[in-house]
DRENDO-1510 file (C-alpha; in Angstrom, 1 decimal, always signed):
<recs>
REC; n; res; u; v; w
REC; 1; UNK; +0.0; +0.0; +0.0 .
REC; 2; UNK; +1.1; +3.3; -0.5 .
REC; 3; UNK; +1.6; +6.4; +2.0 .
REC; 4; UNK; -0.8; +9.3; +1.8 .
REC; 5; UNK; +0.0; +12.5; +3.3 .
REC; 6; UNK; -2.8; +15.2; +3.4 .
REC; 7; UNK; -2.5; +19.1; +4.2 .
REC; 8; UNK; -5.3; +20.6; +6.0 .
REC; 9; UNK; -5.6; +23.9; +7.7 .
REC; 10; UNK; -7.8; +24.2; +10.6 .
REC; 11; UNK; -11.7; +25.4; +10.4 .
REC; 12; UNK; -11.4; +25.1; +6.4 .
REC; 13; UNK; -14.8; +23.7; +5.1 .
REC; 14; UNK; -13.4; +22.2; +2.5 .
REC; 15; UNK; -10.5; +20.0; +4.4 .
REC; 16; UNK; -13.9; +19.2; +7.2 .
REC; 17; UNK; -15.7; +17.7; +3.6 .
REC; 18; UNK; -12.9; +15.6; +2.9 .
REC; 19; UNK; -12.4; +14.2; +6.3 .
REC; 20; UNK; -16.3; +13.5; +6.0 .
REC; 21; UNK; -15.7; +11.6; +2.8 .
REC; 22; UNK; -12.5; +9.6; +3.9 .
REC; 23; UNK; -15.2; +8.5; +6.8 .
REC; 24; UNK; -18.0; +7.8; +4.7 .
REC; 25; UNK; -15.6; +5.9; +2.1 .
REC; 26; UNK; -14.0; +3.8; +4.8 .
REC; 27; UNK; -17.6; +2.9; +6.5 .
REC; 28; UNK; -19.0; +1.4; +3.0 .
REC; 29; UNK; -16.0; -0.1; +1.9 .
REC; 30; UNK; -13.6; -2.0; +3.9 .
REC; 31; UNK; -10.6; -2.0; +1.3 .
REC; 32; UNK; -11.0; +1.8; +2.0 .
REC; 33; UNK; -10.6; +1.8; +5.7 .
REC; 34; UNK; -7.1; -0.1; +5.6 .
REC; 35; UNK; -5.8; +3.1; +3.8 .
REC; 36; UNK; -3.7; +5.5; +6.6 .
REC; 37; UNK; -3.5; +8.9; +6.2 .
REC; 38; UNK; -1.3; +11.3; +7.7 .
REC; 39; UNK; -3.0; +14.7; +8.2 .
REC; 40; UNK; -0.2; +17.7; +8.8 .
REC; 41; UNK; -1.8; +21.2; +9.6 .
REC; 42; UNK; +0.1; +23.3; +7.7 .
REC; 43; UNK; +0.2; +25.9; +10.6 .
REC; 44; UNK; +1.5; +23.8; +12.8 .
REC; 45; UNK; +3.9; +22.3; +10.6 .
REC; 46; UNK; +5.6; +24.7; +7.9 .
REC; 47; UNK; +8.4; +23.0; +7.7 .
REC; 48; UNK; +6.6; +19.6; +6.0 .
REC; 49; UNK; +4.3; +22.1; +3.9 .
REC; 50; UNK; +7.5; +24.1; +2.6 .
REC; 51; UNK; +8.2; +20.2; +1.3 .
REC; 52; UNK; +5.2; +20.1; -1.1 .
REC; 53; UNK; +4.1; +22.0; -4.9 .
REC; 54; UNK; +0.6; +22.8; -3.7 .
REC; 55; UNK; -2.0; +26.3; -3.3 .
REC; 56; UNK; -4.9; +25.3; -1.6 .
REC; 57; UNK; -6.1; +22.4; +1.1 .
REC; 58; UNK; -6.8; +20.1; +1.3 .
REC; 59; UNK; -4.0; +18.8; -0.8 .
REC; 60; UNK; -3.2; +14.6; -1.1 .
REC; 61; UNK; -0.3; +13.1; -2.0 .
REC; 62; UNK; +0.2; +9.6; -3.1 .
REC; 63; UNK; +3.7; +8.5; -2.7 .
REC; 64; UNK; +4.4; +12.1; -3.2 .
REC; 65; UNK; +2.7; +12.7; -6.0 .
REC; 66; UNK; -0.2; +15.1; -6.1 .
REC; 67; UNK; -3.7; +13.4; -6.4 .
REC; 68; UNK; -5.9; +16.0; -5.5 .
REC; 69; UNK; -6.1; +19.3; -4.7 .
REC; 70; UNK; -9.4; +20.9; -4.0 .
REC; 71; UNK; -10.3; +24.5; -5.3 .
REC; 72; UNK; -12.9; +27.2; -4.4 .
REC; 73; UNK; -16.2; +26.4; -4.2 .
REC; 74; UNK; -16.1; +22.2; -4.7 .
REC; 75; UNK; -19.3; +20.4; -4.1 .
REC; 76; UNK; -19.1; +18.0; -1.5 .
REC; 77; UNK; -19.9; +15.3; -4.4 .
REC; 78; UNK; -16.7; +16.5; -6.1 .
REC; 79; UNK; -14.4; +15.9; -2.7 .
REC; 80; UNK; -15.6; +12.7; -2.5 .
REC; 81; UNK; -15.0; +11.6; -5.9 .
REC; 82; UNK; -11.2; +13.2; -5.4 .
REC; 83; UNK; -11.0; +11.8; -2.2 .
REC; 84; UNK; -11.9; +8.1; -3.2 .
REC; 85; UNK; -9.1; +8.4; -6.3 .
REC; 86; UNK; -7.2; +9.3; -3.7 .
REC; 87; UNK; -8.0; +5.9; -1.9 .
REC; 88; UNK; -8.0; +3.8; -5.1 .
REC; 89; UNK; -4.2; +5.3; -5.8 .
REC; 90; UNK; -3.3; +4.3; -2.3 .
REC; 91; UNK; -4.0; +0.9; -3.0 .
REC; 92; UNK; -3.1; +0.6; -6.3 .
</recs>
């Protein structure tokens, strides 16, 4: 399996969705739930962010590769669909 590192920010709606989808993926779909990922507030940890090519959170890497990014005004349909590539690259 491979390693997923997420950037977040704290009280951002949009990282809150994706947390909600990783969840909801995980609950109807045990393949989903043996994924780990490895949230960094960016706040709290510059020094990891500095690391990374990306704009906005939340931001998922793959083996260090970007998978998804999210952008202003995403649906929460959108998220999830991002956020379960995400999964499905994990385990790929």
């Amino acid at each position: 399996m491979k390693n997923v590192l997420a950037f977040r920010l704290e009280g951002c709606p949009y990282c809150a969705q994706a947390m909600k989808a990783l969840k909801e993926l995980a609950a109807e779909n045990e393949k989903y739930s043996a994924v780990a990922v490895e949230w960094v507030e960016e706040n709290e940890h510059p020094e990891i962010s500095a690391k990374y090519d990306y704009y906005r959170v939340p931001t998922f890497f793959v083996d260090g590769v970007k998978i998804y990014e999210a952008h202003p005004g995403e649906k929460y349909d959108e998220c999830r669909e991002n956020v379960r590539r995400v999964l499905e690259e994990a385990l790929a």
